[in-house]
C-alpha positions in Angstrom: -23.2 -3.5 23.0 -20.1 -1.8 21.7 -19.2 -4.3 19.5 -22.6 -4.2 18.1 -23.0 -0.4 17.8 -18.9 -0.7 16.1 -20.1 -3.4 13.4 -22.9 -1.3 12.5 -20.3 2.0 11.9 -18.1 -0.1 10.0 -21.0 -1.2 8.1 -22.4 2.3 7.1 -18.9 3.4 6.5 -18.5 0.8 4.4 -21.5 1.6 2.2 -21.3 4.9 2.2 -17.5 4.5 0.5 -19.3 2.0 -2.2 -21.7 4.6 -3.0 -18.7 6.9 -3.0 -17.2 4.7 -5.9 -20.0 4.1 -7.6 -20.6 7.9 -8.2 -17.0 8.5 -8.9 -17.8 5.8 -12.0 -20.9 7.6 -13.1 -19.2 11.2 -13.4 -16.4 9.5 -15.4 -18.8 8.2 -18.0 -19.1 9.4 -21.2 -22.6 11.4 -22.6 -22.8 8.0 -23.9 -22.3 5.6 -21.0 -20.3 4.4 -23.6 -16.8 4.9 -22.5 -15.0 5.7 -19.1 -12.9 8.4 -18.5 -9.8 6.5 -17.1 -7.5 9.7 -15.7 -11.0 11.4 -14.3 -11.6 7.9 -12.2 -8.4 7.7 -10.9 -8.1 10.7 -9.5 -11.6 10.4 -7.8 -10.7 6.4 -6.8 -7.1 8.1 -5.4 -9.2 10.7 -3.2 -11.4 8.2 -2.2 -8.7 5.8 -0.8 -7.2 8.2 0.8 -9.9 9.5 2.5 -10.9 5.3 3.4 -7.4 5.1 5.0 -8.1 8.4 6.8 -11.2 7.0 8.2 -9.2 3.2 9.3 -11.1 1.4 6.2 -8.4 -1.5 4.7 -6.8 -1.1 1.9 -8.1 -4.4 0.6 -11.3 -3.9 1.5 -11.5 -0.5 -0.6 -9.5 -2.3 -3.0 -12.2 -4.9 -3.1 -15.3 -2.6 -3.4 -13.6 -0.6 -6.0 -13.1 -4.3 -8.1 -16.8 -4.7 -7.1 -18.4 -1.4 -8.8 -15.8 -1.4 -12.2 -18.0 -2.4 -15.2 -16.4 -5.3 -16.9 -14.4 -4.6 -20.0 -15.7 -6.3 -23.3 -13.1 -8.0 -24.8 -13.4 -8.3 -28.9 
């Protein structure tokens, strides 16, 4: 029952930090949507690992969900 209960808090904690990320992208955004703030993001993706080590999340993992939410770049 434990093991249940701690799957499902890892779970939550999990999306909660991808929703974490995903707004951090959103406020970096141009009016446009055209264009990323790159030193805005990285100051909210730093935050938010630090805060995902605080909490026992893996580095990988955030590393992961972080690789997960960036918007591809267009290459020319």
């Amino acid at each position: 029952m434990k093991a249940i209960a701690s799957q499902q808090f890892q779970e939550s904690l999990v999306n909660q930090y991808r929703e974490m990320i995903h707004q951090a992208i959103q406020e970096s955004e141009t009016d446009h949507k055209t264009r990323l703030n790159i030193g805005k993001l990285n100051a909210k993706l730093n935050i938010i690992v630090k805060a995902a080590a605080y909490d026992g999340l893996p580095g990988d993992l955030v590393d992961h969900l972080i690789d997960q939410a960036l918007p591809m770049s267009r290459a020319a």
